[in-house]
C-alpha positions as CSV (number, residue, x, y, z in Angstrom):
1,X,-87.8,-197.0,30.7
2,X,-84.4,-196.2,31.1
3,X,-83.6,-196.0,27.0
4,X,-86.8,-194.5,26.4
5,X,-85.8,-191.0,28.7
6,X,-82.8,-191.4,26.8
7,X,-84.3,-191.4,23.6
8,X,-87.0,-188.8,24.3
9,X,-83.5,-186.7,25.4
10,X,-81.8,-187.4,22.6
11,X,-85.3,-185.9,20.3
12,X,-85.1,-182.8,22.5
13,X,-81.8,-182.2,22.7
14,X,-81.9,-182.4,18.4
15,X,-85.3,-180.0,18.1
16,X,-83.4,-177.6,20.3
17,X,-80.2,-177.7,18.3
18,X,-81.9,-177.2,15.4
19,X,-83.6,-174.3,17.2
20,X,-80.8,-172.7,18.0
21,X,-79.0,-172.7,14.4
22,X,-82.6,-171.4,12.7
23,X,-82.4,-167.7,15.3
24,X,-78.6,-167.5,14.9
25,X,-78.1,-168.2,11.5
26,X,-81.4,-165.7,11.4
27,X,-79.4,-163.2,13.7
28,X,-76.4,-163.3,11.6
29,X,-78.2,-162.6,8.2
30,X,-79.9,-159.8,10.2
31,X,-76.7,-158.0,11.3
32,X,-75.3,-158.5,7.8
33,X,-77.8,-156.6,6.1
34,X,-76.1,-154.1,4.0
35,X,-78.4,-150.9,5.9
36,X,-77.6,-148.5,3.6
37,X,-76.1,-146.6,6.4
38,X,-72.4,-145.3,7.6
39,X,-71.8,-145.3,11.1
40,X,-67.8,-144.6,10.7
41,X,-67.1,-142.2,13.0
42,X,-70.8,-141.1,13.6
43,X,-72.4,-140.1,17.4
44,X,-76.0,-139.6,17.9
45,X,-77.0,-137.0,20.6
46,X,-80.0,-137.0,22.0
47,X,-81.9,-133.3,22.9
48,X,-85.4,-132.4,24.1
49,X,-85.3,-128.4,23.1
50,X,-89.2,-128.6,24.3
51,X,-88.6,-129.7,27.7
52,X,-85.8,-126.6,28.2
53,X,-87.7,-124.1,27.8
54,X,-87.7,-123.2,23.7
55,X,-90.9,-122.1,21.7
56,X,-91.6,-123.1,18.3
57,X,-91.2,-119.4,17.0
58,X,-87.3,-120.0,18.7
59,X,-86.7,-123.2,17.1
60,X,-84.8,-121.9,14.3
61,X,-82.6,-119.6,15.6
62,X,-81.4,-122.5,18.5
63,X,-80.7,-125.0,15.6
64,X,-78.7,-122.3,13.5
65,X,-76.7,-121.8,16.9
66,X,-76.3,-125.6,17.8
67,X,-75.1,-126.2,14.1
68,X,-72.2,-123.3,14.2
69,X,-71.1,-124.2,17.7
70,X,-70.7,-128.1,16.7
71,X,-69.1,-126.7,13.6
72,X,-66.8,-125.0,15.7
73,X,-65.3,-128.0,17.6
74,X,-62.3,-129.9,16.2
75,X,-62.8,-132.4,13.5
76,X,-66.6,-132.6,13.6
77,X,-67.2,-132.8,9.6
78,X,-71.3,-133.3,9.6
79,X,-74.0,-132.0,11.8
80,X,-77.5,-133.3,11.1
81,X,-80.9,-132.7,13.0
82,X,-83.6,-134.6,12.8
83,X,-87.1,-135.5,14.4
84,X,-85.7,-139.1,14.9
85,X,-82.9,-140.9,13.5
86,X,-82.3,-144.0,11.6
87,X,-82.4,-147.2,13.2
88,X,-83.7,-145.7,16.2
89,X,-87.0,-146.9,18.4
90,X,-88.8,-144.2,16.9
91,X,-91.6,-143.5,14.2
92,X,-94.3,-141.3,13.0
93,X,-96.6,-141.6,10.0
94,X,-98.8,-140.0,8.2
95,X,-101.6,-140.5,5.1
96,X,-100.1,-139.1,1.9
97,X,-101.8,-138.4,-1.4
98,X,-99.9,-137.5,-4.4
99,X,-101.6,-134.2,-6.5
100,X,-103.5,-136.2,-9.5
101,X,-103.6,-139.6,-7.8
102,X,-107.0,-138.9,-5.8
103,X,-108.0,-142.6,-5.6
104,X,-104.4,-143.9,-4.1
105,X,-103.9,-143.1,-0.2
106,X,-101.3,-144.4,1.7
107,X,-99.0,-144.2,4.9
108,X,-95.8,-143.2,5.0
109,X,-93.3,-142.2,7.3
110,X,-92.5,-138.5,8.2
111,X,-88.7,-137.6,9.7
112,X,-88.1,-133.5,9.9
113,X,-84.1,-133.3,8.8
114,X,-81.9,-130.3,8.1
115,X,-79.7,-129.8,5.2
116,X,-76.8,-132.3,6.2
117,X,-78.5,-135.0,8.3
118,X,-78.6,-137.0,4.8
119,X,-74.6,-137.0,4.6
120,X,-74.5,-137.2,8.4
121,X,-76.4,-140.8,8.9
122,X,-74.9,-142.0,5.0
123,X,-77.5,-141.9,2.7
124,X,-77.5,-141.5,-0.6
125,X,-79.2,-138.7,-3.0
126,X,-80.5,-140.9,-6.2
127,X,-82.6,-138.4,-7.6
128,X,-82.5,-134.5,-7.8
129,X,-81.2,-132.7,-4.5
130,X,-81.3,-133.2,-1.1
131,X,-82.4,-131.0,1.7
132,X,-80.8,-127.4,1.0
133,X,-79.2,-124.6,3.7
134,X,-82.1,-122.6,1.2
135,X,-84.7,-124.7,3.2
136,X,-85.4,-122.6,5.7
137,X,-89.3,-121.8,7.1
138,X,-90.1,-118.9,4.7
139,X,-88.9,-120.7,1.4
140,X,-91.3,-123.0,-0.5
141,X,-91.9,-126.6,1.1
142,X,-90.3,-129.3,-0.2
143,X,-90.1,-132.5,0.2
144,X,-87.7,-135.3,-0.5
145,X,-88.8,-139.5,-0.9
146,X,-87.4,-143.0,-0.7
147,X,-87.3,-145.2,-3.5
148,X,-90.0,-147.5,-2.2
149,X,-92.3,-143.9,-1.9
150,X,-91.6,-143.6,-5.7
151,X,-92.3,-147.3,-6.5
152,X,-96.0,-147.1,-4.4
153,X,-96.8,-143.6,-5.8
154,X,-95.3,-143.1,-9.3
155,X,-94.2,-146.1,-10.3
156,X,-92.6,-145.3,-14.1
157,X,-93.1,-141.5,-13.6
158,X,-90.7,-139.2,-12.3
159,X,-91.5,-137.8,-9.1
160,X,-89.0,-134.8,-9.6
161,X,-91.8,-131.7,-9.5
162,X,-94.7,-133.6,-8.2
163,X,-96.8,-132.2,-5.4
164,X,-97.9,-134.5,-2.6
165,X,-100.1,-133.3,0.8
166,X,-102.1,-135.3,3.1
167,X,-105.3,-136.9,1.7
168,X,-107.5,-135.0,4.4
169,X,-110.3,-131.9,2.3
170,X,-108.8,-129.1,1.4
171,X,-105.1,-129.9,1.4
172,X,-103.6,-127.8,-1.0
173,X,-100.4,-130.4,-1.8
174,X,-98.0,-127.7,-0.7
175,X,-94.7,-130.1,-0.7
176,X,-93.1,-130.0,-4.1
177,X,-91.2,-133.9,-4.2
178,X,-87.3,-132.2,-5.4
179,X,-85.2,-135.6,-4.6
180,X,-85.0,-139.3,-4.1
181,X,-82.6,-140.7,-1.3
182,X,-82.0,-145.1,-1.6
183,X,-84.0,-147.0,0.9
184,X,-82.5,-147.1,4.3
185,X,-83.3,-149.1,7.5
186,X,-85.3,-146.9,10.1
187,X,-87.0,-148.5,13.4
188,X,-86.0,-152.4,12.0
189,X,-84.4,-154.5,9.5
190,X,-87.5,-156.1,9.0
191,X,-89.5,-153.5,7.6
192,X,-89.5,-154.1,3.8
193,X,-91.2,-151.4,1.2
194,X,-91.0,-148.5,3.8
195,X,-92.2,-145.5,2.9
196,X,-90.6,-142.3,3.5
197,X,-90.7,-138.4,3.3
198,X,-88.1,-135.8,4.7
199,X,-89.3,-132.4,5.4
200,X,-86.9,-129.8,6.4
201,X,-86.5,-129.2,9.7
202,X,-89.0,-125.9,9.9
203,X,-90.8,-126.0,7.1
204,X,-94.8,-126.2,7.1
205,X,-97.7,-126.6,4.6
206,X,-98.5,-123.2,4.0
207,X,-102.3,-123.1,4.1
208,X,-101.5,-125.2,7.6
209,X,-104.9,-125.1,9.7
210,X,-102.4,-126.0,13.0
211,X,-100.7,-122.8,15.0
212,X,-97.0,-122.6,15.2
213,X,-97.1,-122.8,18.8
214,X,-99.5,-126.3,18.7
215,X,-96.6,-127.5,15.7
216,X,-94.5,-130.5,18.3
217,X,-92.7,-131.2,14.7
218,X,-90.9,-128.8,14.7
219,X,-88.8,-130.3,17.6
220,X,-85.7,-132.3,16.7
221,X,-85.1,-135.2,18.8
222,X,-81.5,-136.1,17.8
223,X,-78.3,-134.4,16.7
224,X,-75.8,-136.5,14.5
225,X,-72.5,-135.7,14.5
226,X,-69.9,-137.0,11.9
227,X,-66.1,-136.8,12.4
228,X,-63.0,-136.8,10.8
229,X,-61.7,-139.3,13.1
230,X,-63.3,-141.4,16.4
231,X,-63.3,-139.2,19.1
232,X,-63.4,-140.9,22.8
233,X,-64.9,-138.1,24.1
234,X,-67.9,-136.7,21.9
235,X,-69.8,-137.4,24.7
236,X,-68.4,-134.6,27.2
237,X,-67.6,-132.2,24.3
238,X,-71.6,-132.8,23.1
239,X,-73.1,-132.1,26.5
240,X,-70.2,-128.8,27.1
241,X,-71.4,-127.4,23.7
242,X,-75.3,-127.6,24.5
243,X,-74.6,-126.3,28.1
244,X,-72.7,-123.5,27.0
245,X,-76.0,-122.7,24.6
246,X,-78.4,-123.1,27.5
247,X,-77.7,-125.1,30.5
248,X,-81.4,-126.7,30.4
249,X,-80.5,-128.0,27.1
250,X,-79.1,-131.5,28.2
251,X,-78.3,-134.6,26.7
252,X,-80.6,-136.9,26.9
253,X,-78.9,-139.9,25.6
254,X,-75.5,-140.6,23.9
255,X,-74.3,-143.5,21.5
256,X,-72.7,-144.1,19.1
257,X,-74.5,-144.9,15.7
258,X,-73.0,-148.2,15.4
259,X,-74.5,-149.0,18.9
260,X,-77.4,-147.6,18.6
261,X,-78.3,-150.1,15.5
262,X,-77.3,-152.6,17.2
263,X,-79.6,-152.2,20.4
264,X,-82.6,-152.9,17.5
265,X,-80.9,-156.1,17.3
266,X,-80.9,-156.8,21.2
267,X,-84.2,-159.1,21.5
268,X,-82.9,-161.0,18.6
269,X,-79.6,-161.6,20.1
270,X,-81.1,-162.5,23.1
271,X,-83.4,-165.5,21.8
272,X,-80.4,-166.9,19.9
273,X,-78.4,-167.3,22.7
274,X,-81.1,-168.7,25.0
275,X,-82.0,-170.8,22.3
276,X,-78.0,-172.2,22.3
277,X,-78.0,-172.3,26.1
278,X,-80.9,-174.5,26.4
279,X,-79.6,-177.0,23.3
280,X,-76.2,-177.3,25.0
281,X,-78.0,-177.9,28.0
282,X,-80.4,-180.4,26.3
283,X,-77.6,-182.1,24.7
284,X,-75.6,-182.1,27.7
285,X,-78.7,-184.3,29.8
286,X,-78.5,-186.5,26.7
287,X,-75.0,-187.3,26.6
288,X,-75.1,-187.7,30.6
289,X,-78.2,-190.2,29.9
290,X,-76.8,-192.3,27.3
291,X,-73.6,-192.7,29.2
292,X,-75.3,-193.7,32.4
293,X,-77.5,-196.0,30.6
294,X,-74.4,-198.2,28.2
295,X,-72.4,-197.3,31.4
296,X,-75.2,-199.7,33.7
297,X,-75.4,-201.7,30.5
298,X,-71.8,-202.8,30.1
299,X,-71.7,-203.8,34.0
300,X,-74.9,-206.4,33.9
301,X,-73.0,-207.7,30.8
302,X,-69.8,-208.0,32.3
303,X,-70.3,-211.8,32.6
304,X,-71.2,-212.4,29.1
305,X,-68.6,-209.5,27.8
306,X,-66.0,-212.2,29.7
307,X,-67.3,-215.2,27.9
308,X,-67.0,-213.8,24.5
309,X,-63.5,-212.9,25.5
310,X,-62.4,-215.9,26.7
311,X,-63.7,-217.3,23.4
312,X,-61.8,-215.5,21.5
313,X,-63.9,-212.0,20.3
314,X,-61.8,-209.5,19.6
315,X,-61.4,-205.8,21.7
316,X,-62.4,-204.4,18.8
317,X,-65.9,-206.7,18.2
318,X,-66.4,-205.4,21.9
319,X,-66.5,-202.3,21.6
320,X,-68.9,-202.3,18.5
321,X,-71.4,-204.2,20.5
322,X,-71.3,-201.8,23.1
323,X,-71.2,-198.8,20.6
324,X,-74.1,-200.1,18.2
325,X,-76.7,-200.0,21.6
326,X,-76.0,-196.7,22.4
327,X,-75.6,-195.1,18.5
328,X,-79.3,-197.0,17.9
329,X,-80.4,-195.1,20.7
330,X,-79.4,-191.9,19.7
331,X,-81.0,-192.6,15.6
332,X,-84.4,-193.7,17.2
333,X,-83.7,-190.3,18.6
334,X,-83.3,-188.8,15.5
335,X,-86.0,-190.5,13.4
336,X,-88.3,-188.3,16.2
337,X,-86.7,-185.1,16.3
338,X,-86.3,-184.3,13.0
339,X,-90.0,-184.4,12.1
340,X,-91.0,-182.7,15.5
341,X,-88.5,-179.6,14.9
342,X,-89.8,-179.7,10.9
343,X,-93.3,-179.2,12.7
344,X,-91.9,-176.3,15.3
345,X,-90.0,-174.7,12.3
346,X,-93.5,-173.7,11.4
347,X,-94.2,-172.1,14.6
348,X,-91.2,-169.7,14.7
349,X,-91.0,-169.1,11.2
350,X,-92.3,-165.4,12.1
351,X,-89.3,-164.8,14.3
352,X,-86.6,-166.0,11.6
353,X,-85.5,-163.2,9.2
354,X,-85.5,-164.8,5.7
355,X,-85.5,-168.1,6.7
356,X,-88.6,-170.2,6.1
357,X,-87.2,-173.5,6.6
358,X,-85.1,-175.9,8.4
359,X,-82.0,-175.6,5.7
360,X,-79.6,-179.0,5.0
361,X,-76.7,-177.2,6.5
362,X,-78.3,-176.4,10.0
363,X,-80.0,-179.7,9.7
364,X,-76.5,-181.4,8.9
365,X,-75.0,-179.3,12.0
366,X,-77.3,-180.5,14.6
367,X,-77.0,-183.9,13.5
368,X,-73.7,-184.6,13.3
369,X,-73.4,-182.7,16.9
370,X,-76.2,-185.0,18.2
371,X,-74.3,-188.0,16.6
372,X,-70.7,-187.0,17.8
373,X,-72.3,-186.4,21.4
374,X,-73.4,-190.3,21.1
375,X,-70.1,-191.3,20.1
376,X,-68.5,-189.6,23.5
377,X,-71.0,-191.0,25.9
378,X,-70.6,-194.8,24.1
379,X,-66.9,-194.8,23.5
380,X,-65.9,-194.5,27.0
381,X,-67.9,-197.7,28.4
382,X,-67.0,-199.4,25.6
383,X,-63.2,-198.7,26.1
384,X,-63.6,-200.3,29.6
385,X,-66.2,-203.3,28.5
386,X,-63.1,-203.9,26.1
387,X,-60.7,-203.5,28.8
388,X,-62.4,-206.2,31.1
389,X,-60.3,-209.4,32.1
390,X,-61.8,-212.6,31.5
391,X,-61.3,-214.6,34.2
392,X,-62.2,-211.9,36.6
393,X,-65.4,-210.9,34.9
394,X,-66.3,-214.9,34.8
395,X,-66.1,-215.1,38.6
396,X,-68.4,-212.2,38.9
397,X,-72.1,-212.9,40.1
């Protein structure tokens, strides 16, 4: 009964190794994602101009203000607004139809930017231009796409001068595509082929059915700030500017970009280490239970352990003997975990971010931990079995 716990430990200690090298090495390919993003130097503020006070029709006056005041402030190089921001716990979608493509309808994301929220957040023009200062609510709507908008909706075309509008009757297509930006991460990592438009910041479709005053797009929700050089206190010189603007016009949350994208990494994190905690607690049980059991082992042997070495076996041919029990142990362990945490692999495999397997080198890890755990918790009865006197240990009961 004894070795079987042991055994059974030594199986759960391996799946939960194994475990715990799958969601970090998953974590790790996650945080090494090449995003598409700079977040050198870059702050993200974030405002609620609805909840201090400001109508639609006042919208674009506020953001010219906010712009020239963070202008103003020393060594602030970028100032971008946008509905929400990239990386951020935020989305909103919308059908799209492209003018000419009747039959293909699809989602895609919809962020509201201004002119230099592109260069604020680091993404890249590919295509044609970018949001323009020449944007503003009176000039003709435009609209600018990812690359994975361009693969679903044009595919070999060029969407340079295409019109796209939502697929509901009697949209007139009013946003003219005039640029592609490279595919960046926005709400997760995980999100492959996302589709997205940027509309600038106060621009509407022109035959728009909706009121101005009904229009909650218009709102920004963030402010991103890019400086020359890191700047310890953004924070106070963010929430000073805004105040001096209007003093209901708070900060609603501050980070920086770099932690904001890494909170989207937070549950992730989180499993990883709790999956590590549990295996080192797993193994730790295991090593503890094959220790106690060649430990209780090596004293009912002490009387044969004695006659052997009064006969003449070496030290050495002791401690094997006592080492093989509790290595065997430990491989009948092995011979279960492996196929049980094969089996859970399966399970998980949603969780794990490009991993759909059990790979040799997290396999190899957890093994040879397993197998170097065995070797501690045998060597050390073994050491004493060898260190036994004969003619005490043949006088024992």
């Amino acid at each position: 009964m004894q070795r079987g716990l042991v055994v059974l430990q030594a199986a759960l200690s391996l799946v939960l190794l194994i475990g715990a090298g799958l969601f970090s090495q998953s974590l790790n390919r996650l945080q090494s994602t090449d995003l598409k993003l700079d977040t050198t130097n870059r702050y993200i503020v974030h405002i609620n101009p609805q909840t201090a006070g400001y109508t639609q029709t006042e919208l674009e006056t506020l953001y010219q203000t906010m712009e020239q005041r963070f202008h103003a402030l020393p060594g602030v190089k970028k100032v971008g607004f946008a509905t929400y921001t990239a990386m951020e716990d935020n989305n909103s979608s919308n059908g799209i139809q492209v003018h000419g493509q009747p039959d293909l309808r699809l989602d895609a994301s919809f962020v509201k930017a201004n002119a230099e929220y592109f260069d604020s957040v680091g993404t890249h023009v590919v295509m044609g231009r970018g949001i323009s200062p020449r944007d503003t609510s009176t000039a003709p709507p435009v609209a600018v796409v990812n690359q994975s908008f361009v693969k679903a909706f044009f595919k070999d075309l060029n969407p340079i001068g295409q019109f796209i509008g939502s697929p509901e009757p009697g949209s007139t297509m009013d946003f003219e595509v005039v640029g592609v930006v490279e595919d960046t991460a926005y709400t997760t990592v995980r999100w492959k082929n996302h589709r997205m438009i940027f509309v600038p910041m106060m621009q509407r479709p022109v035959n728009s059915k909706e009121p101005i005053k009904n229009d909650e797009t218009l709102y920004a929700g963030a402010i991103v700030l890019q400086t020359e050089r890191p700047m310890n206190n953004m924070e106070a010189l963010a929430r000073a500017t805004l105040g001096s603007i209007n003093p209901n016009l708070t900060v609603i949350k501050f980070q920086e970009f770099q932690e904001q994208i890494a909170d989207r990494f937070t549950q992730d994190r989180l499993i990883a280490r709790l999956t590590m905690l549990f295996g080192a607690l797993a193994l730790l049980l295991a090593t503890i239970g094959l220790y106690g059991v060649t430990a209780y082992t090596v004293v009912r042997q002490t009387p044969e352990i004695g006659i052997r070495m009064a006969l003449g076996a070496a030290r050495s041919r002791v401690i094997a003997s006592v080492m093989r029990g509790a290595v065997l142990q430990a491989a009948i362990g092995l011979t279960i975990g492996i196929p049980v945490a094969l089996l859970c692999v399966r399970f998980v495999k949603a969780q794990l971010y490009e991993i759909t397997g059990a790979g040799a080198a997290v396999m190899a890890a957890a093994i040879g931990t397993l197998a170097v755990a065995a070797c501690i918790a045998g060597i050390i009865p073994a050491r004493r079995a060898a260190g036994i006197d004969p003619a005490q240990a043949l006088r024992m009961e």
